[in-house]
N, C-alpha and C positions, 0 to 999 in steps of 0.2 A: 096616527103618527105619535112616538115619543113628545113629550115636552117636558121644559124645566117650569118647575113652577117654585112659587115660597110657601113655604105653610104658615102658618099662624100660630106663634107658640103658646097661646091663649085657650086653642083648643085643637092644631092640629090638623086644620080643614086648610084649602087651599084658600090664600089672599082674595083671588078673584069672587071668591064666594061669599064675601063679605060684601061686595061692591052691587052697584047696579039693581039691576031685578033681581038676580041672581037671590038674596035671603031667601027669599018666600019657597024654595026648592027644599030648603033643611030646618029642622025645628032645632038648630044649635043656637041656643041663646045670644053666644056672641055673635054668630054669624048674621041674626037676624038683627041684632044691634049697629051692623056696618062698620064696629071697631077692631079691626084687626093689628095685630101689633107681629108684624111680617116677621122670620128667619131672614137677615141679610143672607145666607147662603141657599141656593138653590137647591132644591130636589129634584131626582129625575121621574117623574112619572113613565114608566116603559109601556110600549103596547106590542101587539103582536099580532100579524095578518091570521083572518081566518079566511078557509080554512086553513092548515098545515102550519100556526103557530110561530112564522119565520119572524123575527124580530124588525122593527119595523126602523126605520131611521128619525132621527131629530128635526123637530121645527128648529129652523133657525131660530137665534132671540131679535123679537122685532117684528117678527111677521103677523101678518094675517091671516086668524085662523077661519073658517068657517062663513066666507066671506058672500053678503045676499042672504044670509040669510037670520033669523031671531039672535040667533044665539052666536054671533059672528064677534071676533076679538081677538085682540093682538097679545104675541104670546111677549112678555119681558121683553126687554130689552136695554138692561141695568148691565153694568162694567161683569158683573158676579156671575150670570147670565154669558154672556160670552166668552171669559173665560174657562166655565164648566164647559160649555158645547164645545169649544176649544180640545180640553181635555177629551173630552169624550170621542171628539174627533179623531183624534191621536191613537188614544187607545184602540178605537173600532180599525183604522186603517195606519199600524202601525209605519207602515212603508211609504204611506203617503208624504211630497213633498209641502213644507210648511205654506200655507196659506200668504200669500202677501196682500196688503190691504193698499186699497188706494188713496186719492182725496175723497172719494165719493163714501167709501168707509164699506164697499163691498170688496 
């Protein structure tokens, strides 16, 4: 599945890789230093089913991802974050009716 994630303008690698266990995967000095100094605005990392390549849909921001198992983690869920998926939502189904949010904030 697509996700938004921050990059680190430090070196370009994604936020979360700076975090956790997560260093010990890349030999990028800052990443394994745990100092990332995040992009406030989000990037899309796209993916795409195989096989047949069909474009794959958005994690919501907020969610969890990979859940039970080592490498399980929640994707954003910052203001910057919602309103990209927001967009993006729009964009992908332009006809769709606008989203209304509750107390619950689903």
């Amino acid at each position: 599945m697509s996700v938004l994630v921050h990059l680190c303008l430090g070196c370009a690698h994604q936020q979360a890789w700076h975090e956790g266990g997560n260093p010990g995967y890349t030999p990028c000095r800052c990443c394994r230093a745990g100092t990332s100094d995040p992009d406030r605005l989000p990037t899309l990392l796209p993916t795409a089913s195989s096989p047949g390549g069909i474009p794959e849909p958005l994690w919501e921001p907020g969610t969890q991802r990979n859940v039970g198992t080592m490498h399980a983690s929640r994707t954003c869920g910052c203001a910057a974050c919602h309103e990209a998926a927001a967009r993006i939502s729009r964009r992908e189904h332009p006809l769709a009716a606008p989203r209304l949010e509750g107390l619950s904030g689903r």
